[in-house]
BAFI-3210 file (N, C-alpha, C; in Angstrom, 3 decimals, decimal comma, padded with zeros to 6 digits):
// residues 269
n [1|2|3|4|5|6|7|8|9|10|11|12|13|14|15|16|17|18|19|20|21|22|23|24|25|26|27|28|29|30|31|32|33|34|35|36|37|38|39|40|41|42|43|44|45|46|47|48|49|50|51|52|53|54|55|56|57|58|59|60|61|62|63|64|65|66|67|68|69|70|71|72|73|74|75|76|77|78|79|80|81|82|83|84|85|86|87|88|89|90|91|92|93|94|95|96|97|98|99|100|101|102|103|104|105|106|107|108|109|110|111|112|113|114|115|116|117|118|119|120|121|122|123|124|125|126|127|128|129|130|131|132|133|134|135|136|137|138|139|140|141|142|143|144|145|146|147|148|149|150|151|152|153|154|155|156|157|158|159|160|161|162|163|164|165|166|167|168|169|170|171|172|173|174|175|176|177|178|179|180|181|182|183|184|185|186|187|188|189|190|191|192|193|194|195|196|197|198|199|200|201|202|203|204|205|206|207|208|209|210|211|212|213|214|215|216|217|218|219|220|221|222|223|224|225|226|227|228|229|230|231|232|233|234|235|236|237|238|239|240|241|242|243|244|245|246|247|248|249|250|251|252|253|254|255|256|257|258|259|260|261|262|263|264|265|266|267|268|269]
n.u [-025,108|-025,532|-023,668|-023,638|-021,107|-020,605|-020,036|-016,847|-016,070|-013,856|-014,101|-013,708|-012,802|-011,912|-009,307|-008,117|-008,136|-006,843|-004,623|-003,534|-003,493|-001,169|000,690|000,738|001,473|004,271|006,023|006,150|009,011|010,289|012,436|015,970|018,037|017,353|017,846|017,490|017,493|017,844|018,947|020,886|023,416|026,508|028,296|030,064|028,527|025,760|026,264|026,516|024,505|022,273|023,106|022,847|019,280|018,850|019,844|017,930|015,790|015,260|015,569|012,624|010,778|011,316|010,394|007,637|006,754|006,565|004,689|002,597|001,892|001,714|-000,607|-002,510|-002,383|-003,579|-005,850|-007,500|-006,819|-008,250|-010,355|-014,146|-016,480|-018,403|-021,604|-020,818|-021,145|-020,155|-018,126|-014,706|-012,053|-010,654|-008,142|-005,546|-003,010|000,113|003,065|005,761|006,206|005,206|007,914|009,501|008,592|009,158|011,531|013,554|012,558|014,045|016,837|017,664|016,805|019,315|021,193|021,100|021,430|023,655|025,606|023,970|024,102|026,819|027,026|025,303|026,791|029,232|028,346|027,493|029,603|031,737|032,958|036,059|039,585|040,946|039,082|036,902|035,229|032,191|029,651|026,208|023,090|019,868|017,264|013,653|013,416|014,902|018,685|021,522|025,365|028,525|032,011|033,845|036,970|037,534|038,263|037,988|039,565|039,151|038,812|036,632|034,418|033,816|030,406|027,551|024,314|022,182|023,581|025,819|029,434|032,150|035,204|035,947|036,004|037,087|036,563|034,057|032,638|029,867|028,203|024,928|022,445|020,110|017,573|014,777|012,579|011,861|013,779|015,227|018,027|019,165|020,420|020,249|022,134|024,128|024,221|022,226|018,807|019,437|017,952|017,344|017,517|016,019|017,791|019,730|022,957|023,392|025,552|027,062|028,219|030,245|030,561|031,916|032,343|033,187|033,087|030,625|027,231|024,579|021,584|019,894|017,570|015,155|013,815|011,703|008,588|008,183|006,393|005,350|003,810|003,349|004,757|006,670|008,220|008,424|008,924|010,973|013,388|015,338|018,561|021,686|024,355|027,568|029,979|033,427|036,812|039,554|041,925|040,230|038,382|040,069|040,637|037,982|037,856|039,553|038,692|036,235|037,162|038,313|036,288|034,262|036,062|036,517|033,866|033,490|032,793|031,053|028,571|025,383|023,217|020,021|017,331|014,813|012,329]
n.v [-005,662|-002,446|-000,441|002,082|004,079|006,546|009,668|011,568|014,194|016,869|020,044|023,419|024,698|022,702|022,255|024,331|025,203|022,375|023,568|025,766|024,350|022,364|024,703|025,672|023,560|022,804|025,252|024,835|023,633|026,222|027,073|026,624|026,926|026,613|025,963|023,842|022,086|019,163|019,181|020,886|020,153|020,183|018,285|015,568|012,863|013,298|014,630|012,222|011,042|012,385|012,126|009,836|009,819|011,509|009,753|007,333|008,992|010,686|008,696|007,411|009,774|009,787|008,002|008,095|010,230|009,104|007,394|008,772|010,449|008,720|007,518|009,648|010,324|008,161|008,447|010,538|009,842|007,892|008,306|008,326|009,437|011,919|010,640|008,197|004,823|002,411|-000,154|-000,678|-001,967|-004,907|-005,618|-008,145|-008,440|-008,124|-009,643|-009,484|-006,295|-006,878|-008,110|-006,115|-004,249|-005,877|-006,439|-004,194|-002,969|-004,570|-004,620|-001,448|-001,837|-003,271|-001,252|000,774|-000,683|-000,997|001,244|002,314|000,083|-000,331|002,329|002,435|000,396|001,914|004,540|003,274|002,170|001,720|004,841|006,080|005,799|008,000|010,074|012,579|011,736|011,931|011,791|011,588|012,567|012,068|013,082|013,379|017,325|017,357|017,832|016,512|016,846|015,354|014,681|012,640|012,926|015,348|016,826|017,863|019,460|017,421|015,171|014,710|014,188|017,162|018,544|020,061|021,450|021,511|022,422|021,534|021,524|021,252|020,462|021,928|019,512|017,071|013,767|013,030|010,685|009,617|009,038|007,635|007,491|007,124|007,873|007,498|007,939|006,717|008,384|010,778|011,447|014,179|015,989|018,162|019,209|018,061|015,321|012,107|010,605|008,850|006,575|007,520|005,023|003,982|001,730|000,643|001,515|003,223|004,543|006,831|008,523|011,498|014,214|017,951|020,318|022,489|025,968|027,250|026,844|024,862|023,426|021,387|018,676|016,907|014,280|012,618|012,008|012,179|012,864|015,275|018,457|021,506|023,537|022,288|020,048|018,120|020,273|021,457|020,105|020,836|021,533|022,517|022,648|023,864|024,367|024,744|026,188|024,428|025,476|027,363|025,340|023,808|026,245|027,050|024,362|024,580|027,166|025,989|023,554|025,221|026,718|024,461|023,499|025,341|024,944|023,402|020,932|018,406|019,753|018,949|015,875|016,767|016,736|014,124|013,765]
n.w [-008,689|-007,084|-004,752|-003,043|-001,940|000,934|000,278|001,398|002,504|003,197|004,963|004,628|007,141|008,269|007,400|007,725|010,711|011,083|010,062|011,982|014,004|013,400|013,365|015,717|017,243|016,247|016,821|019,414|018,940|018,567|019,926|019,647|021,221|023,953|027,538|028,216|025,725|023,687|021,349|021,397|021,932|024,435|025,251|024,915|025,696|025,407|022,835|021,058|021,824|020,573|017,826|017,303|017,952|015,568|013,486|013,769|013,310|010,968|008,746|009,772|009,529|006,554|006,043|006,573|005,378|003,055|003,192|004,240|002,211|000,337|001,309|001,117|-001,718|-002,324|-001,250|-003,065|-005,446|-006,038|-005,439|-004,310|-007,489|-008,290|-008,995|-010,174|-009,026|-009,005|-007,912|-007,194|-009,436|-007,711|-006,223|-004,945|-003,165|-003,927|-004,819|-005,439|-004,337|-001,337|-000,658|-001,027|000,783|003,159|002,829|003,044|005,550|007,107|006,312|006,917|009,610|009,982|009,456|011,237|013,429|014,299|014,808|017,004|018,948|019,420|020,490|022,181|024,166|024,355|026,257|028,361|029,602|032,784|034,230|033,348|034,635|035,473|036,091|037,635|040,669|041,799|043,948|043,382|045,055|045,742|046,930|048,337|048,734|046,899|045,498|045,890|046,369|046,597|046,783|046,996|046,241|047,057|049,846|053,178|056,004|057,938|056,504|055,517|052,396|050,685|050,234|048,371|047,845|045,392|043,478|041,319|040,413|037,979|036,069|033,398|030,343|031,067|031,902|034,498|036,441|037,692|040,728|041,130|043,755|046,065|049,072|049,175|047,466|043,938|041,590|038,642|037,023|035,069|032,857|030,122|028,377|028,438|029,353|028,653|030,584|033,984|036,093|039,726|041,899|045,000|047,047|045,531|043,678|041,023|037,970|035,809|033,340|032,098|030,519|030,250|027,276|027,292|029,809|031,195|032,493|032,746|032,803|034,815|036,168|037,822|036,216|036,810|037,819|041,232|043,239|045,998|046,555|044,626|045,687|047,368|046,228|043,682|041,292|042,888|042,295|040,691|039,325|038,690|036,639|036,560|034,994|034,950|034,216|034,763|035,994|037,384|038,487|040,454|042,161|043,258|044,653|046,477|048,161|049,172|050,626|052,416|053,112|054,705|056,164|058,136|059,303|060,547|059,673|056,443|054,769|055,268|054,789|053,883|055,638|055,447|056,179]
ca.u [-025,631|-024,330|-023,473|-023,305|-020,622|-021,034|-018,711|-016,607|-015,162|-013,026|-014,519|-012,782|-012,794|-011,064|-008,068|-007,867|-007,939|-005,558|-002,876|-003,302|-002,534|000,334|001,500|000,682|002,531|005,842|005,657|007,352|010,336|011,205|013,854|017,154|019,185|016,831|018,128|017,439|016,965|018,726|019,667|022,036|024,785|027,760|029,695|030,411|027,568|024,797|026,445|026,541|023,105|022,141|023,669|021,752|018,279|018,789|019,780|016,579|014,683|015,168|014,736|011,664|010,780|011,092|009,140|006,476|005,963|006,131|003,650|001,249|001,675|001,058|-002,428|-003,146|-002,610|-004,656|-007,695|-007,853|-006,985|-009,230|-012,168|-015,436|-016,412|-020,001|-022,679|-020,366|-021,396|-019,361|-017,500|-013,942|-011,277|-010,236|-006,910|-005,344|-001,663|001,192|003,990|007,072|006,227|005,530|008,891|010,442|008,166|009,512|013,271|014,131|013,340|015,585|018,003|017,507|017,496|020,557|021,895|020,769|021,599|025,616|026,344|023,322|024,744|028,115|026,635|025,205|028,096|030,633|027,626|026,836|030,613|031,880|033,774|037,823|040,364|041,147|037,761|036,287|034,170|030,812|028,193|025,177|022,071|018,430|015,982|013,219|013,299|016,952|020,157|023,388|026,227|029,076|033,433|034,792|038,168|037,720|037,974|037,974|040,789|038,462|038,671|035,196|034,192|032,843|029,193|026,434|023,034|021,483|024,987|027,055|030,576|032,714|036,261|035,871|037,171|037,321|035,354|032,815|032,346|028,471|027,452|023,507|021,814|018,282|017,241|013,434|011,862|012,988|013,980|015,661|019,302|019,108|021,356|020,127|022,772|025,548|024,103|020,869|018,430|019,706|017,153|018,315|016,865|016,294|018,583|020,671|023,392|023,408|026,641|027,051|029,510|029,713|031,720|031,687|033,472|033,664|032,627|029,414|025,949|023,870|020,001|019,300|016,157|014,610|012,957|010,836|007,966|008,788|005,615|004,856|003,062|003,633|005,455|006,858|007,862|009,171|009,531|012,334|014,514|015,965|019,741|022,432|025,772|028,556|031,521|034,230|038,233|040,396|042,093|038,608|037,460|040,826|040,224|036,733|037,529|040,663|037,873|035,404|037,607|038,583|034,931|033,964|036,862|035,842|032,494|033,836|032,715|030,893|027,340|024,780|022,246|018,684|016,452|013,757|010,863]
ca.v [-004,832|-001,608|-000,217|003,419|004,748|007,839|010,490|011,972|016,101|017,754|021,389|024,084|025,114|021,360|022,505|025,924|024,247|021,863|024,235|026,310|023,147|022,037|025,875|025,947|022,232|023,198|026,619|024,335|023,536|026,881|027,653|025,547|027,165|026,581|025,405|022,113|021,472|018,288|019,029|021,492|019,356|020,798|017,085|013,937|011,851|014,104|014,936|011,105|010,728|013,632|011,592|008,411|009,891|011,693|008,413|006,748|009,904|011,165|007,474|007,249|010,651|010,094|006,835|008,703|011,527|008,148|006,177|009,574|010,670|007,725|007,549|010,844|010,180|007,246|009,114|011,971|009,846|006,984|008,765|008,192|010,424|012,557|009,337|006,573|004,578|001,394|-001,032|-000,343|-003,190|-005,349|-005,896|-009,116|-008,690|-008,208|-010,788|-008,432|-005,157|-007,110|-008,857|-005,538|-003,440|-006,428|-006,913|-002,846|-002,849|-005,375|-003,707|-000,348|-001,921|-003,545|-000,218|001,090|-001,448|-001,373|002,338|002,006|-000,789|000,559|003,550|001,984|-000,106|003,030|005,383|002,215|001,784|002,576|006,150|006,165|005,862|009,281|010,822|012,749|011,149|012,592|011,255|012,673|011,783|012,841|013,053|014,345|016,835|018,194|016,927|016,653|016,337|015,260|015,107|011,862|013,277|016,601|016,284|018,983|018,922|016,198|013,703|014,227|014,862|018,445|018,435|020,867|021,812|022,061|022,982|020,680|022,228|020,267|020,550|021,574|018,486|016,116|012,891|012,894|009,808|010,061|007,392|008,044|006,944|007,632|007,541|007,868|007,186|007,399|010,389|010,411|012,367|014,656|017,499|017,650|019,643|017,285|013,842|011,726|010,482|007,668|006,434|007,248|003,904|003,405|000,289|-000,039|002,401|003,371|005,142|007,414|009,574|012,834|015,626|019,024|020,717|023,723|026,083|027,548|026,835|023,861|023,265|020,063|018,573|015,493|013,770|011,800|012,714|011,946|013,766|016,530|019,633|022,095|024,373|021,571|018,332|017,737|020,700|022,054|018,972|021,655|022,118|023,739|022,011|024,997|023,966|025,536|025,641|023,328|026,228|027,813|024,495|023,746|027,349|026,338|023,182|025,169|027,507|025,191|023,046|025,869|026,524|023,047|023,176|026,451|025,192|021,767|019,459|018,973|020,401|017,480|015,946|017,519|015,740|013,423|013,752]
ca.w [-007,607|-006,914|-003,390|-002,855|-001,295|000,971|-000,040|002,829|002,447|003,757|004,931|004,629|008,409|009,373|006,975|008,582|012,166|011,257|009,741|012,814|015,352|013,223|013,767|017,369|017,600|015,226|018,014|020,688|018,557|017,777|020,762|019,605|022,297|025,058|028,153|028,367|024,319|023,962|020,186|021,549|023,194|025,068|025,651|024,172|025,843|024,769|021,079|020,641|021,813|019,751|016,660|017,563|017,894|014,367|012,805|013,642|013,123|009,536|008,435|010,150|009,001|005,302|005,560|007,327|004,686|001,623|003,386|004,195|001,080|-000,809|001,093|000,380|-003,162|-003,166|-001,186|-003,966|-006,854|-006,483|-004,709|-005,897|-008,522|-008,605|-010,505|-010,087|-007,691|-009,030|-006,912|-008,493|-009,823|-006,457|-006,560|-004,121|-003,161|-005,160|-004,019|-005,597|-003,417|-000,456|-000,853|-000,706|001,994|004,098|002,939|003,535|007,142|008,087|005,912|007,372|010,792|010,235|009,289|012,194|014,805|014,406|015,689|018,028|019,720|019,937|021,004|024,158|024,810|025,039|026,917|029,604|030,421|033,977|034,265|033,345|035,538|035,736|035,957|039,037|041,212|042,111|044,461|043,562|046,002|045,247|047,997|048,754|047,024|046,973|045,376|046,867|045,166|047,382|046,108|047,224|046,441|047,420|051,458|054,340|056,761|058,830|055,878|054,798|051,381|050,731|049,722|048,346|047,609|044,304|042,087|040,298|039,788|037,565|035,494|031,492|029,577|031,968|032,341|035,273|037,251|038,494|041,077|041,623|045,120|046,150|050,247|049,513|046,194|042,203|040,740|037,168|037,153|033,919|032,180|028,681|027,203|029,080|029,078|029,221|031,760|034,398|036,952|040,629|042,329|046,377|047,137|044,476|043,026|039,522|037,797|034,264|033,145|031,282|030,690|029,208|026,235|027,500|030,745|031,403|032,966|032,518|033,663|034,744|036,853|037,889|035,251|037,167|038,723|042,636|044,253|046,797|045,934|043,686|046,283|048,111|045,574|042,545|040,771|043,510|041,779|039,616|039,622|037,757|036,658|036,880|034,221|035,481|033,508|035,519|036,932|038,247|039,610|041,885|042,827|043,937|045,499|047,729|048,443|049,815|051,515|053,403|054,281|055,036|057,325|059,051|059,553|061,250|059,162|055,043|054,346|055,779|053,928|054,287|056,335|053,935|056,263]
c.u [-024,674|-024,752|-023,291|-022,191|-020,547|-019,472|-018,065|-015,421|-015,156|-013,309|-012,986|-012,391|-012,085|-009,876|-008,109|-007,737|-006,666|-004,352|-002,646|-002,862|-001,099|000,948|001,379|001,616|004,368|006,717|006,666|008,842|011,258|012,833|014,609|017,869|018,706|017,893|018,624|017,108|018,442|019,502|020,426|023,671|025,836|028,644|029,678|029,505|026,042|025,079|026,387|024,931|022,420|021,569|022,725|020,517|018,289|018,877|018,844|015,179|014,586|015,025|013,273|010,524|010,341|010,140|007,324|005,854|005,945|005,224|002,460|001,292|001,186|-000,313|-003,153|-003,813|-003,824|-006,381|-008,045|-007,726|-007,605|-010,303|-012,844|-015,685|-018,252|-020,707|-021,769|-020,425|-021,008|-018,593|-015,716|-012,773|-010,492|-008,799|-005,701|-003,808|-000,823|002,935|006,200|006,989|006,240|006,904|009,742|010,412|008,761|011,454|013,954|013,814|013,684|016,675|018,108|017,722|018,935|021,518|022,454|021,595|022,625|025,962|025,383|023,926|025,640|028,074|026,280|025,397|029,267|029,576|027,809|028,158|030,601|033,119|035,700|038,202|040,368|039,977|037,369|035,229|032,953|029,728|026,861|023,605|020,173|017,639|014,397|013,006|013,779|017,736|021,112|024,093|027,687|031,009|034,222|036,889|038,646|037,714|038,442|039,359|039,955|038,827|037,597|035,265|033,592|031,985|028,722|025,332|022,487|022,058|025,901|028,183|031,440|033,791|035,735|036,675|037,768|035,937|035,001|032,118|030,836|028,087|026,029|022,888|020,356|017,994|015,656|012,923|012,967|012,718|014,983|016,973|019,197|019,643|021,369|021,471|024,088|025,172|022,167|020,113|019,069|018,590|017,995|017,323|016,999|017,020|019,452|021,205|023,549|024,722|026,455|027,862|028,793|030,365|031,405|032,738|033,774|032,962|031,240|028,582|025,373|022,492|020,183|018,169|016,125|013,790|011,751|010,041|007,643|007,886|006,041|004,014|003,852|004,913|006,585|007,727|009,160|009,799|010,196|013,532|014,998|017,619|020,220|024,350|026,630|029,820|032,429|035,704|038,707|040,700|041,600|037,913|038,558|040,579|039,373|036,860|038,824|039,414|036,596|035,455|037,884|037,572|034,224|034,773|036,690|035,211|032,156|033,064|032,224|029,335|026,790|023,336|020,537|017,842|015,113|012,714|010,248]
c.v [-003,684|-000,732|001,122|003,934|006,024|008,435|011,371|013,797|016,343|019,124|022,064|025,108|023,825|021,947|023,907|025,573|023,203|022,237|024,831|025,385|022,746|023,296|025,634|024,540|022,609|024,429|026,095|024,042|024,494|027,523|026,092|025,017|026,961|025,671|024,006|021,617|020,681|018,089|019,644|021,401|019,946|019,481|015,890|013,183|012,746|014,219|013,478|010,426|011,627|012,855|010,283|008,730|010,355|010,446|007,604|007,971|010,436|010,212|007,135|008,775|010,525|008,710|007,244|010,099|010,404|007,738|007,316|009,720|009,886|007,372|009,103|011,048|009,026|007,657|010,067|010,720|008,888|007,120|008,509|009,561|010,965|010,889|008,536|006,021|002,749|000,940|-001,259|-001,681|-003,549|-006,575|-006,820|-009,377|-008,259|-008,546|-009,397|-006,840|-005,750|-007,781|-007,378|-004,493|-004,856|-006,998|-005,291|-002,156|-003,302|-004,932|-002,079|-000,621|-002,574|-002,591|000,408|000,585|-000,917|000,229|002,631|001,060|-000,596|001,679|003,666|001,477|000,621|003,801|004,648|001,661|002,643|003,651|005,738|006,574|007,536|010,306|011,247|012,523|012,006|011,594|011,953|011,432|012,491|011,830|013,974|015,884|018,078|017,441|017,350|016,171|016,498|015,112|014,096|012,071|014,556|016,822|017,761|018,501|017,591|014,915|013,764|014,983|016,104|017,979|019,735|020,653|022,238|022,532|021,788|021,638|020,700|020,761|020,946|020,216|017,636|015,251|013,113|011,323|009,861|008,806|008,237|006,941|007,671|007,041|007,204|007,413|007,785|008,513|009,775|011,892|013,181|016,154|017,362|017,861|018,480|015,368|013,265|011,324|009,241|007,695|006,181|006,205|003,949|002,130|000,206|001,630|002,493|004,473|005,583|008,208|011,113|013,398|016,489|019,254|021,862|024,659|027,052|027,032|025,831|023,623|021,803|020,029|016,957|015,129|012,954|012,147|011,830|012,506|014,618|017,434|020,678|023,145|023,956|020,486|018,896|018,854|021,475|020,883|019,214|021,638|022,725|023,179|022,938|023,896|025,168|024,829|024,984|024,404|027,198|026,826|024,065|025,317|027,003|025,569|023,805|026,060|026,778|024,049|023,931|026,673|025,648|022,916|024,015|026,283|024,003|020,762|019,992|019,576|018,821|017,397|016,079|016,366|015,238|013,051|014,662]
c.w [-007,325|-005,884|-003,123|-001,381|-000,550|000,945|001,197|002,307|003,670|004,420|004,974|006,035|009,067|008,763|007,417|009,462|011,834|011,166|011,263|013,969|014,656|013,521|015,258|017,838|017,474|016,567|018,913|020,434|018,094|018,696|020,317|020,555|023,256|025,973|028,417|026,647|024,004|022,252|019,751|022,355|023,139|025,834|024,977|024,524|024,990|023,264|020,995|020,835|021,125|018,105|016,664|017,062|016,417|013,090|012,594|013,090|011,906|008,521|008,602|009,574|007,585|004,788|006,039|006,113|003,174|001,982|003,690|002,873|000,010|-000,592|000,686|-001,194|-003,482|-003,438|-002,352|-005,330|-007,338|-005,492|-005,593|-006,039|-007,969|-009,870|-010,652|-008,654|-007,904|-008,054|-007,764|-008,264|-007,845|-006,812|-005,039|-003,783|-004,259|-004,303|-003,993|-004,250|-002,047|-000,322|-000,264|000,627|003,269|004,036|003,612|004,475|007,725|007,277|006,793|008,633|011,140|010,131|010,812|013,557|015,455|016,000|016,993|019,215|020,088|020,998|022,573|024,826|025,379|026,054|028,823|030,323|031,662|033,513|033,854|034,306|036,366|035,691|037,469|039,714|041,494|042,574|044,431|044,501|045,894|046,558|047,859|049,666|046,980|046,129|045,640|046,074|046,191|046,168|046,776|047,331|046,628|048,952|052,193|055,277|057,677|058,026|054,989|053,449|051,773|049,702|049,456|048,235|046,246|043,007|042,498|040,143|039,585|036,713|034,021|030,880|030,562|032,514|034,014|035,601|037,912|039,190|041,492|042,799|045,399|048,269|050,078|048,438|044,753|041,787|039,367|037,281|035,423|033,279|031,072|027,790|027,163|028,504|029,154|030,551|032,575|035,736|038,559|041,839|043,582|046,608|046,544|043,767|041,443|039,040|036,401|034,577|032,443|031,284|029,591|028,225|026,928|028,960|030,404|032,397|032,724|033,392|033,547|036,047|037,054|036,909|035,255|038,144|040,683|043,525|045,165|045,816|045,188|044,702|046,960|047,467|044,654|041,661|041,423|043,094|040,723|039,906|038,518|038,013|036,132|036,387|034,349|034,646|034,493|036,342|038,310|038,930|040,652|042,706|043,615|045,000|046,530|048,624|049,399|050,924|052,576|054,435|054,847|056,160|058,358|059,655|060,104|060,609|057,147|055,332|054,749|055,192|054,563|054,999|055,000|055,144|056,384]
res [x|x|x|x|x|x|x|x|x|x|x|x|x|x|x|x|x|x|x|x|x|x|x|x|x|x|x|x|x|x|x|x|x|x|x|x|x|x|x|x|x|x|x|x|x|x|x|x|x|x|x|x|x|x|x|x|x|x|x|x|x|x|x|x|x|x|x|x|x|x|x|x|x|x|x|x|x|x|x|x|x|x|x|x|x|x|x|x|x|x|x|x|x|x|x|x|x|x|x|x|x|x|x|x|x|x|x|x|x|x|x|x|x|x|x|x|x|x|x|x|x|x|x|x|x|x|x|x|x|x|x|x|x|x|x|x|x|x|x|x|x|x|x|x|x|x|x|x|x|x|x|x|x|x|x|x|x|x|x|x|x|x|x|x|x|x|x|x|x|x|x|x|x|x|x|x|x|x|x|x|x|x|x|x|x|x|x|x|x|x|x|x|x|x|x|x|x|x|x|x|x|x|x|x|x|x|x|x|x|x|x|x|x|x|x|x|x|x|x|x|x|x|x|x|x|x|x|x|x|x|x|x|x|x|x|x|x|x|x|x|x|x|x|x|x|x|x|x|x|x|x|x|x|x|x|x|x|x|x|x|x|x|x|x|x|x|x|x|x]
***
């Protein structure tokens, strides 16, 4: 008995449409330097997470263009033909290939695992001794970023609004706090995301190589309105040389002290 297969093409208006979405897709990856493009790291937590994601990704990658490709090849080279309408040789396992499509990704993940694991054993430690503290506090829908050891003649830490200033080359102590709901702490070029939780404090580090500018944002969407909400949970982490950030922090103490007390945190209703 013989079963007719219906034959399935391709037009030549789906492959014109498709090149043009993979262009219009590819499109988003073409800024390197962007802001926030996290495969341009400016510190040691970010370049190490950088290094990670590539590790899993060009593995995953080259198994992804063997395993399309090999159906590709199969659809074209054992399509049915024009007048054959045969049922073609049925072929039941083959014990050797599966043996090895299942031994070389536990090899590959064992590859994998080692500097992974390491990776988020050194990331997930608490800050070094000698590192500067930073309370940062996300509300609705502000962040504060306060200086435990930066103090006003009163005692109190000096605080701000919306800027990070921090030392070049010098670890970064981050404890994260939340009064109101979660928000996600995030400076691509610097470090990754950490979730800043109501109740419970959460801590990450970070530090830059060098001074400049940094975009960071909330990563998590934390409601209000568009004018109002989430996307005012923008900041801007200001790497400053050592010598330019005691500058700063003489500077600020001396307006903090002017101004009888530190900067007070925004009201969250």
């Amino acid at each position: 008995m013989r079963v007719k297969v219906p034959s399935v093409r391709l037009s030549r208006f789906g492959i014109v449409l498709l090149v043009i979405l993979i262009a219009v897709m590819a499109s988003g990856c073409s800024d390197f330097g962007g802001a926030q493009n996290t495969f341009s790291p400016e510190g040691p937590v970010a370049n190490r997470q950088r290094d990670l994601f590539q590790l899993v990704l060009w593995p995953a990658f080259a198994i992804f263009v063997l395993v399309e490709g090999l159906c590709v090849y199969m659809a074209i080279r054992f399509r049915q033909r024009r007048g054959d309408d045969t049922i073609p040789r049925q072929v039941h396992g083959n014990t050797l290939m599966e043996l090895g499509w299942t031994i070389a990704p536990v090899i590959l993940l064992a590859i994998i695992a080692v500097p992974t694991l390491t990776g988020i054993v050194d990331l997930a430690r608490d800050p070094s001794k000698d590192s500067l503290p930073v309370a940062v506090t996300g509300f609705q829908w502000k962040w504060q970023f306060a200086y435990p050891d930066i103090k006003d003649a009163n005692g109190k830490p000096i605080s701000e609004l919306g800027t990070l200033h921090i030392p070049a080359g010098r670890e970064i102590g981050v404890q994260l706090s939340s009064p109101d709901v979660i928000h996600s702490f995030w400076v691509p070029k610097l470090a990754g995301k950490t979730d800043v939780i109501p109740g419970r404090m959460n801590h990450m580090w970070l530090k830059a190589d060098h001074p400049g500018e940094y975009s960071g944002q909330c990563a998590e969407f934390c409601g209000g309105s568009s004018s109002d909400g989430h996307p005012n949970m923008r900041f801007t982490v200001v790497v400053l040389s050592d010598e330019d950030f005691q500058a700063w922090a003489q500077s600020k103490m001396a307006e903090s002290s002017g101004s009888g007390g530190d900067l007070k945190l925004a009201s969250t209703e």
